[in-house]
C-alpha positions as CSV (number, residue, x, y, z in Angstrom):
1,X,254.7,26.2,128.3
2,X,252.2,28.3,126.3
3,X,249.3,26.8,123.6
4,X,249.7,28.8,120.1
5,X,245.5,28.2,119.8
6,X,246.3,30.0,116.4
7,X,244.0,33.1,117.9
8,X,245.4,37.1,118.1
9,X,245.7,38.2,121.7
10,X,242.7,39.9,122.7
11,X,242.7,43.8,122.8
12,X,243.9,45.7,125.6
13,X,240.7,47.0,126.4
14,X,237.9,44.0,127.2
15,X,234.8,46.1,127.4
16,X,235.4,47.5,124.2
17,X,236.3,43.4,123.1
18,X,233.0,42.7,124.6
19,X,231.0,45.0,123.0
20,X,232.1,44.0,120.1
21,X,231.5,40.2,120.8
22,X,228.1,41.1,121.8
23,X,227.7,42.9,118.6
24,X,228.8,40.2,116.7
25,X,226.1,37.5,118.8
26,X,223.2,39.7,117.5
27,X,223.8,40.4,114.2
28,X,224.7,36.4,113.6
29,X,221.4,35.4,115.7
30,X,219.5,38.0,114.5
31,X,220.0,37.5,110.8
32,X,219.9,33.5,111.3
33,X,215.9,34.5,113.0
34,X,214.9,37.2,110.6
35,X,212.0,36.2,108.8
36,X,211.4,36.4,105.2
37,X,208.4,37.9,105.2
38,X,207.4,41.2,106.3
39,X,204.0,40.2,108.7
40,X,205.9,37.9,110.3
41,X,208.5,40.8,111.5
42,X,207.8,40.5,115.3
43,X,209.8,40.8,118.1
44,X,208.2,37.1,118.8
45,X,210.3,36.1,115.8
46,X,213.4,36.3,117.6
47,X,212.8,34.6,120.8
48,X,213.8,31.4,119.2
49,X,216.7,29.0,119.4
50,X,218.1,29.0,115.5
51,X,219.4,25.3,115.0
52,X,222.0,27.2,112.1
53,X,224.1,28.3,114.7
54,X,224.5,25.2,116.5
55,X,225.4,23.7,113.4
56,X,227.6,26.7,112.9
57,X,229.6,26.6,115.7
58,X,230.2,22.4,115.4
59,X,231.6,22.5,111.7
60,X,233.9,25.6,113.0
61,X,235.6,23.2,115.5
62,X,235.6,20.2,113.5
63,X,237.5,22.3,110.8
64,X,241.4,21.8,111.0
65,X,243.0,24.9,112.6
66,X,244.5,25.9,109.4
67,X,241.0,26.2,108.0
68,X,239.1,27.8,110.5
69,X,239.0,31.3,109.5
70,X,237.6,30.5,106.4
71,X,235.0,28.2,106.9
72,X,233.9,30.8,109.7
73,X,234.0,33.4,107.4
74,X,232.3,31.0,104.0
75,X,229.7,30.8,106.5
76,X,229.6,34.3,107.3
77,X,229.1,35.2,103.9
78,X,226.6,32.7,103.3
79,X,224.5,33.9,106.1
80,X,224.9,37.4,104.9
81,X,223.8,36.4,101.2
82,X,220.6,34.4,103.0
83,X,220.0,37.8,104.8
84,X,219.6,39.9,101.6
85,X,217.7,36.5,99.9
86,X,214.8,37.1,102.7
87,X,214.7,41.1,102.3
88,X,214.3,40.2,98.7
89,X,211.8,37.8,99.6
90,X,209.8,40.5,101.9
91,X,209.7,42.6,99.3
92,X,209.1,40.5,96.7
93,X,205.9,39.3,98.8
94,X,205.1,42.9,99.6
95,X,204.3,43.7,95.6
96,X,203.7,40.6,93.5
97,X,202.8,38.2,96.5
98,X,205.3,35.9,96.3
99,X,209.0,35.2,97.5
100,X,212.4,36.2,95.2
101,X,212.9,33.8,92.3
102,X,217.0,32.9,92.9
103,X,217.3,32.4,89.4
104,X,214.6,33.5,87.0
105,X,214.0,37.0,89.0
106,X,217.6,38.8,88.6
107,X,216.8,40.5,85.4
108,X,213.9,41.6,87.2
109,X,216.1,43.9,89.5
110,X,217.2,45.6,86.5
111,X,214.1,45.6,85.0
112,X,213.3,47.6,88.8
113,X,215.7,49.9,88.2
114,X,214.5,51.0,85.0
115,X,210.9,51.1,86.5
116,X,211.9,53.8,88.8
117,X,214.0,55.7,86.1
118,X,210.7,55.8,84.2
119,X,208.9,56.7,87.5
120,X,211.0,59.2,89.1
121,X,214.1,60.1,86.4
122,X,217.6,58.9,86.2
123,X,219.3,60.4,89.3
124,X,216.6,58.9,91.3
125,X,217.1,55.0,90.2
126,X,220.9,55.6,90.4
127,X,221.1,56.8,93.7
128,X,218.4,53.8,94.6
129,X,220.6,51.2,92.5
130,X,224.0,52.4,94.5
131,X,222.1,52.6,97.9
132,X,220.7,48.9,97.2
133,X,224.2,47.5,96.1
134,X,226.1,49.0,98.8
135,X,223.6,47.7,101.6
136,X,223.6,44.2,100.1
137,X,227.6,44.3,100.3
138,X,227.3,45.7,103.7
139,X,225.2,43.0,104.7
140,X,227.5,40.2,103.5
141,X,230.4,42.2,105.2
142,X,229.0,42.7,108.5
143,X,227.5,38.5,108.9
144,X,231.5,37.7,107.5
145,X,233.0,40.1,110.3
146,X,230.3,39.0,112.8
147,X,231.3,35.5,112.0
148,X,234.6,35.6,111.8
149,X,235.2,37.0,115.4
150,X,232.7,34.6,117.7
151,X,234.6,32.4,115.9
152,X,238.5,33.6,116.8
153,X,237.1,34.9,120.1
154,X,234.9,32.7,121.3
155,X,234.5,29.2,120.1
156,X,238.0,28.2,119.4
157,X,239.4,29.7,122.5
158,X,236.7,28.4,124.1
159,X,236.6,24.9,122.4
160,X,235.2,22.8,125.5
161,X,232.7,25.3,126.7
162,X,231.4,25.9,123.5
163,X,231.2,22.0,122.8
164,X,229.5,21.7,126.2
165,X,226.8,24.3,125.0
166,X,226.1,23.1,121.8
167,X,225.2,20.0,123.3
168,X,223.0,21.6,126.1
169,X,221.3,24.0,123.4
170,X,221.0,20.6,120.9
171,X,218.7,19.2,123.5
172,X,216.5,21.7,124.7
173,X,215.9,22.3,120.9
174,X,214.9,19.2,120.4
175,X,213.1,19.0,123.4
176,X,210.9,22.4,122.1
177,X,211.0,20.7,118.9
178,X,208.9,17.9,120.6
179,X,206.8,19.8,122.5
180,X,206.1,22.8,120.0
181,X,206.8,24.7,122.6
182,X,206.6,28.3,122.1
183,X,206.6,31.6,124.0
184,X,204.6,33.6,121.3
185,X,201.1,32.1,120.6
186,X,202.4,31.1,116.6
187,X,206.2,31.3,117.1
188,X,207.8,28.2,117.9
189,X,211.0,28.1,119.9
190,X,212.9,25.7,117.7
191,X,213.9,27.6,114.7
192,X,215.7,26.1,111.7
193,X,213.9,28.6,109.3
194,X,217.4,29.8,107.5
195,X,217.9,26.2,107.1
196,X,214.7,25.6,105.2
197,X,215.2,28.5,103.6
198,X,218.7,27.7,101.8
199,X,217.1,24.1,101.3
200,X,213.7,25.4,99.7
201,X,216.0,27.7,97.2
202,X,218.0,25.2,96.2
203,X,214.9,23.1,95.1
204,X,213.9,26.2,93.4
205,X,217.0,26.7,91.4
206,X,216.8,23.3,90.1
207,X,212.9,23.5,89.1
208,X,213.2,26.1,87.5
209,X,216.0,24.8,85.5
210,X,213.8,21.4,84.3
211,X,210.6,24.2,84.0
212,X,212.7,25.8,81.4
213,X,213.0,22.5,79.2
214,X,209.5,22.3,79.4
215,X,208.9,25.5,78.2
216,X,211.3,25.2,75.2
217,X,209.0,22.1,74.1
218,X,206.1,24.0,74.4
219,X,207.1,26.2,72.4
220,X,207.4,24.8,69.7
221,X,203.4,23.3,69.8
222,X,201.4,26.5,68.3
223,X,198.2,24.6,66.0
224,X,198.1,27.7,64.0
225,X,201.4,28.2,62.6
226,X,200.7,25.9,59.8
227,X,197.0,27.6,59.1
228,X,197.1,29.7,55.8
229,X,196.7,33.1,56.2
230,X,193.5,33.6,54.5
231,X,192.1,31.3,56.8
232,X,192.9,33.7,60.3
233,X,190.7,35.7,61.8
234,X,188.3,35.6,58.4
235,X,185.1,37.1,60.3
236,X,186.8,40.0,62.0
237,X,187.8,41.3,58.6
238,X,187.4,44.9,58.0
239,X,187.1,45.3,62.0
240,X,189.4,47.7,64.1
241,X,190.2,45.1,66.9
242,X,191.7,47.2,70.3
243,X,193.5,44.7,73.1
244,X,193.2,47.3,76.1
245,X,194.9,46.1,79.3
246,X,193.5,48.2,82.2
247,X,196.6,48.1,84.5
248,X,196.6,46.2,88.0
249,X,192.3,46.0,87.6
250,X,191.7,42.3,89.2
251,X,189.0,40.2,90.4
252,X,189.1,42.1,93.7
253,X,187.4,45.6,91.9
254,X,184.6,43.6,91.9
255,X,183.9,41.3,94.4
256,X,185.8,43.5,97.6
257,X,182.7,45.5,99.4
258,X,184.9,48.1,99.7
259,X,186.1,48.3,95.7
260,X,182.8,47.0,94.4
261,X,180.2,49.5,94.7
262,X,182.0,52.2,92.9
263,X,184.0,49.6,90.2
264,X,180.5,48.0,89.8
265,X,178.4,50.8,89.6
266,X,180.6,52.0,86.8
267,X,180.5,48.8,84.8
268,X,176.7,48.6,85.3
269,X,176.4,52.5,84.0
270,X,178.8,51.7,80.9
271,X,177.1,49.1,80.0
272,X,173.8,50.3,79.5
273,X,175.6,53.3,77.9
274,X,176.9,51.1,75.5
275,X,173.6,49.1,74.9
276,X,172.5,53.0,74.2
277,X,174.5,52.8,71.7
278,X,174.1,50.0,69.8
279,X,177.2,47.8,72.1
280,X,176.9,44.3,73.1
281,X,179.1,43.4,75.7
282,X,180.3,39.6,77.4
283,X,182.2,39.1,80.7
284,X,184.3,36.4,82.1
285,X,187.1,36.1,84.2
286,X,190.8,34.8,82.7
287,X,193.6,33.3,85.9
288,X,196.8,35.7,85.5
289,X,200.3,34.0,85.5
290,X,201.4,37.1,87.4
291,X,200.5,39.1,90.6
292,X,200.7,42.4,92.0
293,X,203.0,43.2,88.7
294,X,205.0,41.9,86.3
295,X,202.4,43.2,83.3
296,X,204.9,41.8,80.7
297,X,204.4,38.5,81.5
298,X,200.7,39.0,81.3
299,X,201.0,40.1,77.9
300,X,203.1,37.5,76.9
301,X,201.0,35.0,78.1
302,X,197.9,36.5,76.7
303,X,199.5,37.5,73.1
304,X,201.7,33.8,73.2
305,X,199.1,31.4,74.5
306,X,201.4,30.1,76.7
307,X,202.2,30.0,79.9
308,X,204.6,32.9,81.2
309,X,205.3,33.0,84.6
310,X,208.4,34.1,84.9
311,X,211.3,36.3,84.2
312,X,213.0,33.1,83.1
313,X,210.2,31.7,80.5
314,X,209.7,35.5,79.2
315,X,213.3,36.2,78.2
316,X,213.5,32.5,76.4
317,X,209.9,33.6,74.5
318,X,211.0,36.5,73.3
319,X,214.5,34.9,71.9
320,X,212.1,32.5,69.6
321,X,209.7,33.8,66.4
322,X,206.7,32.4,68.2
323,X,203.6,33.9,66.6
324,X,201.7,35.7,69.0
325,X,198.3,37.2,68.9
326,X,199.7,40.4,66.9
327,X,201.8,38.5,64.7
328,X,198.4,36.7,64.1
329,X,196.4,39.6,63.4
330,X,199.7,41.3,60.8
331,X,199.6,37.5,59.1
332,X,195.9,37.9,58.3
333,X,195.9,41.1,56.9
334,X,195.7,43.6,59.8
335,X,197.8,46.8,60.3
336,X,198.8,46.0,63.9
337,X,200.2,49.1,66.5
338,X,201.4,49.3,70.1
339,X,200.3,52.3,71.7
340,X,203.4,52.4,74.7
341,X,202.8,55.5,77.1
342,X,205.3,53.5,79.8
343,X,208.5,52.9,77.4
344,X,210.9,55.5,77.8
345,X,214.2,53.2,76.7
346,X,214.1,50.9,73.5
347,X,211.7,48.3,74.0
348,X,213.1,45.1,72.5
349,X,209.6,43.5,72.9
350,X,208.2,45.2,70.0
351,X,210.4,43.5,67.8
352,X,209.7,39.8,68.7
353,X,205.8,41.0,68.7
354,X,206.3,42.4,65.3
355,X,204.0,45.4,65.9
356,X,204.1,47.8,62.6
357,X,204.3,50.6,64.5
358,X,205.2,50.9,68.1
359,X,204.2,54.4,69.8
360,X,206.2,54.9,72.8
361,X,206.2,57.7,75.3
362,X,207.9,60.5,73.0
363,X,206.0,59.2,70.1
364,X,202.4,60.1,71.6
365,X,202.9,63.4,71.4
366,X,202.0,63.9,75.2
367,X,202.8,67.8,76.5
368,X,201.5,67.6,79.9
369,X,203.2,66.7,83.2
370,X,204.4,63.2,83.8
371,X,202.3,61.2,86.8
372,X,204.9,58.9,88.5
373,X,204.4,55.7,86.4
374,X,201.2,56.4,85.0
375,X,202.7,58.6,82.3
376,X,199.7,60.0,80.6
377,X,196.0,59.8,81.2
378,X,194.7,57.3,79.5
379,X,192.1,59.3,78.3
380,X,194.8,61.0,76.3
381,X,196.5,57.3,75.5
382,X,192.7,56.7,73.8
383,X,192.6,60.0,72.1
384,X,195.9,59.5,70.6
385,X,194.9,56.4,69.2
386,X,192.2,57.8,67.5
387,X,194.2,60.5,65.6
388,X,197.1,58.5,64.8
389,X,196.0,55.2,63.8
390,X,191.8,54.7,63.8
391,X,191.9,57.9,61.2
392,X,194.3,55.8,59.1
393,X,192.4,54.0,56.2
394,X,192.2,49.8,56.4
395,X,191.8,48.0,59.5
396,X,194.1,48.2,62.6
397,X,194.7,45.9,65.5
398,X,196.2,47.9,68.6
399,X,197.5,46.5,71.7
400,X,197.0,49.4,74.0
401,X,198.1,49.0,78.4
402,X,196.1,51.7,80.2
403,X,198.4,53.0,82.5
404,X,196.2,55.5,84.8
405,X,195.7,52.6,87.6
406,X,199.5,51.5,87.8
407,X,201.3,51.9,91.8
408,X,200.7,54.6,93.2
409,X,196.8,55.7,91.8
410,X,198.2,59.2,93.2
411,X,197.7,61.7,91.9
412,X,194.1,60.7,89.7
413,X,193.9,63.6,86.1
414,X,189.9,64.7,86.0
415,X,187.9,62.7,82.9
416,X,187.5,65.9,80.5
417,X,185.4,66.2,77.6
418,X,187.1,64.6,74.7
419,X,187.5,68.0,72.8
420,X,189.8,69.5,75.6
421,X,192.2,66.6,76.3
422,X,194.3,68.4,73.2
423,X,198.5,67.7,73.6
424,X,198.2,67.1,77.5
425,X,199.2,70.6,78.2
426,X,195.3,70.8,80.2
427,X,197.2,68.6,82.9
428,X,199.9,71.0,83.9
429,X,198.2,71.6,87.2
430,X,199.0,67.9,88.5
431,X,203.3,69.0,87.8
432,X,204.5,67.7,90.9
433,X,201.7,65.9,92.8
434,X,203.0,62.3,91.9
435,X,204.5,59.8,94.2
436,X,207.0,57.0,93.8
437,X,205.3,53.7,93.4
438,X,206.5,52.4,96.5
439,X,204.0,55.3,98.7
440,X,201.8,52.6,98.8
441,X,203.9,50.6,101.1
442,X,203.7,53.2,103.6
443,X,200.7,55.1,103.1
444,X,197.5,54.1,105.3
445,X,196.0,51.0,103.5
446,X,193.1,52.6,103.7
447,X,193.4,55.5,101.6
448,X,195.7,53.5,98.7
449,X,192.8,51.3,97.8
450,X,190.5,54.1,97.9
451,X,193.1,55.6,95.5
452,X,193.1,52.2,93.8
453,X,189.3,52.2,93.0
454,X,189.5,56.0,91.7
455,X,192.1,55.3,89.8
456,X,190.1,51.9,88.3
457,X,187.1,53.8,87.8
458,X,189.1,56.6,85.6
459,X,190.5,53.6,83.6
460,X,187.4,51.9,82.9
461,X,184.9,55.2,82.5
462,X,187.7,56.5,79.8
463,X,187.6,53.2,77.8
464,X,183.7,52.9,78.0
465,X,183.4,57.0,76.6
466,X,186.0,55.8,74.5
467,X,183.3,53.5,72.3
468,X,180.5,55.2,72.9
469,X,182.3,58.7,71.6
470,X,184.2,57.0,68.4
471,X,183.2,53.3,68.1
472,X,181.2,51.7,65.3
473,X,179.8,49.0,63.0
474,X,183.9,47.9,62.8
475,X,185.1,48.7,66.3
476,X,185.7,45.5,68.5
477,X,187.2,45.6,72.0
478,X,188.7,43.3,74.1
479,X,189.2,44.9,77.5
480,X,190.7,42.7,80.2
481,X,192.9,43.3,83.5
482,X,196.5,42.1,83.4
483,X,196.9,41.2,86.9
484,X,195.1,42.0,90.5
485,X,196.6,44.6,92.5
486,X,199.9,44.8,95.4
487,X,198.8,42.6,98.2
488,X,198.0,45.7,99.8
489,X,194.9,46.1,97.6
490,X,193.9,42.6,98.2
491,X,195.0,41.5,101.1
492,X,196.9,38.0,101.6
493,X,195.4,36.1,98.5
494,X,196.1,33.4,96.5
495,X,193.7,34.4,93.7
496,X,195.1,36.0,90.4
497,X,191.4,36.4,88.3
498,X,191.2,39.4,85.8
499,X,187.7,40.3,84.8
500,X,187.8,40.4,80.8
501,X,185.1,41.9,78.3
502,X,184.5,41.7,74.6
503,X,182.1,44.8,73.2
504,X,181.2,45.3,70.1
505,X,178.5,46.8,67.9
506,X,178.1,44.4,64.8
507,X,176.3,41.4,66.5
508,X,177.6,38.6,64.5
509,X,180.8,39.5,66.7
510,X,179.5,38.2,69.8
511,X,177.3,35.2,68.1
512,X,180.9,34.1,67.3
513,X,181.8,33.6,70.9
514,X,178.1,32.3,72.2
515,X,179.7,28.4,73.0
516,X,182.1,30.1,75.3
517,X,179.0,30.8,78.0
518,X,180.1,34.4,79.2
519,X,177.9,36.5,81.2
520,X,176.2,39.4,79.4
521,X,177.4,43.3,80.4
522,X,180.6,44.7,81.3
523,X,181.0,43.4,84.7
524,X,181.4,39.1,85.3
525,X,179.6,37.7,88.1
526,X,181.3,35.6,90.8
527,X,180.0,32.6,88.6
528,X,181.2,33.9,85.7
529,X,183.5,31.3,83.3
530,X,187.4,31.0,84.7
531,X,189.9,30.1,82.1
532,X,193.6,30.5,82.0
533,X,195.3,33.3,80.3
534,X,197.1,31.7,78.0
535,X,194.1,29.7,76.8
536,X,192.9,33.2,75.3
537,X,194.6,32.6,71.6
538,X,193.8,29.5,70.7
539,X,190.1,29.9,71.8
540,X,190.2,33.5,69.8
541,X,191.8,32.1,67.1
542,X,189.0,29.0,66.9
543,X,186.1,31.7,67.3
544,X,187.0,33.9,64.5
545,X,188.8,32.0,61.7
546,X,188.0,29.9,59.1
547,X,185.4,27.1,60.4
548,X,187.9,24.5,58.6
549,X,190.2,25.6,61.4
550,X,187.4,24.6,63.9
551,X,187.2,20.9,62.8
């Protein structure tokens, strides 16, 4: 009398059977050891014993028959969907130094994908979209198949055996568990690292769902809503006021030996250019809510004065009329412009800002070739400026990102006299010499932050001739980083500093901001004041209105 164990026969042919088996064993224990983070991608990682599968293997048996195939293959897919979490994760870590965000970092991925359509055209973020897709379904079909068949060909057929090894396994796990024991100096044996990982998301799912009431009650506190107009920004009047956010420049230009001495010795040569010509200048530092990238959320948090650290709190922001510092600077007067040379699409930003007058890519007039992300020069980003909105009568306020020292740095225009920069057209002999942002995962460290501090350098020297070439009595800049570089600039980190510098000629300016203690010149010392970005607008907004606003 035969047992229906509710299992297909096995195959005719048991080597090819046992291939496959064996197949099946490493993809399951290799994706339940995979690490989620890319230094920690060592063979030593998976010399471990993963306490998933244990756990695996007993809720597979203590399913009724019936139900067996699916709870082998809901765990499959579960694994699978853990799998492409941690590749996220290593990614994730790779550029902005820190894991995937399960539920405030999806728009992000589309936000990716229009990155690289800026970067490197349409066909080329399709083909990366489809490619990524079909490996994330691959991945969750492979862990379901791989699954599902140590499942109908070896633990259920195998019920007492595999009963007998979980319980053999359970203990010397528990055992390493005691002892630490590990074979790699670092690596323990006793691995429940997919575990953790599915626990820690699911924490993070549910902060980030009580961060976002928070956030929707701090929106609504903004002290200067209720101030008059005539009473904002009363001794800037009559002032051209430029916010110039030198892309990916961080606290690391200025204190890494490596970045410093060319960074500083720029700073130190601008600023006595500048006292040359009439310039003061004060330094400081300002704490980023963003690493690595994510610039919008450094700009909202700037602009807002709040706190924008995530996809999540940056789409809720923009839904809401917050006043920001633009909105501030158009209530008071101002003519207010965003000078865009990285929007290609529409740019639903500019109406929650409430810029006038939002120059995007086609709208600078650039002719010359396009430089990966980095658009345009920024020299020609400045020039533009000049002729299409400082030449305009009455005051302007102009957020302007300087885009030259955005991922990659490669390839770096020349800084040209300001007469020649023209329609862009002098730059046609860089066609073809940019790289996708992602060549600096894979080129050698060491010449991507040599590329990095060129390509700082360019950004800074363009924005110092900038002032000394057209500034005067009414210019006032605010220059300040947005975020410190990819972790391959800086190195494992857990600081998020941008330097940050107010020049301007007229000297009442900069008596306006003497309580806030910052360092004279261009570049901030390592003592220099910290404050958080989002801190900026009120204190501005303090400094230069009406002193009844001060009480």
């Amino acid at each position: 009398m035969s047992i229906d164990t509710g299992t297909p026969p096995l195959p005719r042919h048991p080597v090819t059977s046992g291939v496959l088996t064996a197949l099946a064993t490493v993809v399951v224990v290799g994706a339940l050891l995979l690490p989620n983070e890319i230094a920690r991608l060592t063979s030593g990682a998976f010399l471990r014993i993963p306490v998933e599968a244990l756990l695996g293997v007993t809720v597979v048996l203590a399913a009724p028959r019936r139900l067996r195939p699916a709870v082998a293959a809901l765990l499959g897919s579960a694994l699978g969907l853990l799998t492409v979490l941690k590749v996220l994760d290593m990614g994730f870590s790779a550029t902005l130094g820190r894991p995937f965000d399960v539920l405030a970092d999806g728009s992000s991925l589309v936000d990716a994908a229009i990155y690289l359509e800026q970067a490197g055209g349409r066909a080329t973020a399709l083909t990366a979209s489809v490619a990524a897709g079909l490996l994330a379904v691959a991945v969750v079909a492979t862990t379901t198949w791989a699954a599902g068949r140590l499942a109908r060909r070896v633990v259920v057929p195998q019920r007492r055996a595999a009963l007998s090894t979980v319980a053999a396994a359970t203990a010397v796990w528990s055992g390493c568990v005691v002892a630490e024991a590990q074979l790699v100096p670092g690596i323990e044996v006793a691995s429940d690292s997919t575990a953790t990982l599915a626990l820690y998301r699911a924490q993070q799912v549910r902060a980030d769902v009580q961060d976002l009431q928070r956030f929707e009650g701090e929106l609504a506190a903004d002290p200067f809503r209720a101030v008059p107009d005539d009473q904002l920004l009363t001794a800037l009047r009559g002032k051209d006021v430029v916010f110039a956010f030198v892309e990916s420049y961080g606290r690391v230009a200025l204190e890494d030996p490596q970045l410093a001495a060319g960074v500083g010795a720029v700073l130190d040569d601008g600023t006595r250019r500048l006292e040359q010509a009439g310039f003061g200048t004060r330094s400081a530092y300002l704490s980023s809510p963003t690493t690595g990238a994510g610039s919008w959320l450094a700009h909202a948090t700037f602009l807002s004065g709040l706190w924008v650290d995530g996809q999540q709190r940056h789409d809720l922001l923009h839904t809401t009329d917050r006043d920001t510092l633009v909105s501030d600077f158009g209530r008071a007067g101002w003519r207010t412009a965003g000078l865009m040379p990285g929007v290609f699409l529409d740019w639903p930003e500019g109406a929650f800002y409430r810029h006038d007058r939002v120059y995007d890519f086609d709208e600078l007039g650039y002719r010359g070739p396009r430089m990966s992300f980095a658009t345009m020069p920024d020299q020609y980003t400045l020039k533009a400026f000049e002729e299409l909105e400082r030449a305009k009568p009455g005051p302007v306020m102009a957020e302007i990102p300087l885009v030259t020292s955005h991922a990659p740095w490669n390839p770096l225009p020349p800084f040209l006299p300001w007469a020649e920069v023209g329609d862009g057209s002098v730059y046609d002999f860089l066609e073809g010499r940019g790289e996708q942002p992602e060549a600096i995962l894979t080129r050698d460290p060491a010449l991507v932050r040599e590329d990095y501090r060129r390509a700082v350098e360019y950004s800074l020297t363009s924005l110092i001739s900038y002032v000394e070439t057209y500034g005067d009595d009414d210019l006032v800049v605010v220059l300040l980083g947005d975020h410190q570089p990819s972790p391959v600039v800086t190195g494992p980190t857990s600081d998020r500093d941008v330097p940050i510098s107010i020049v301007a000629k007229d000297p009442a300016v900069l008596d306006r901001i003497g309580g806030w203690h910052w360092q004279d010149g261009l570049r901030p010392g390592p003592h220099a004041p910290v404050q958080r970005m989002d801190a900026f607008r009120e204190e501005f907004l303090t400094a230069f209105g009406d002193r009844r606003v001060q009480q």
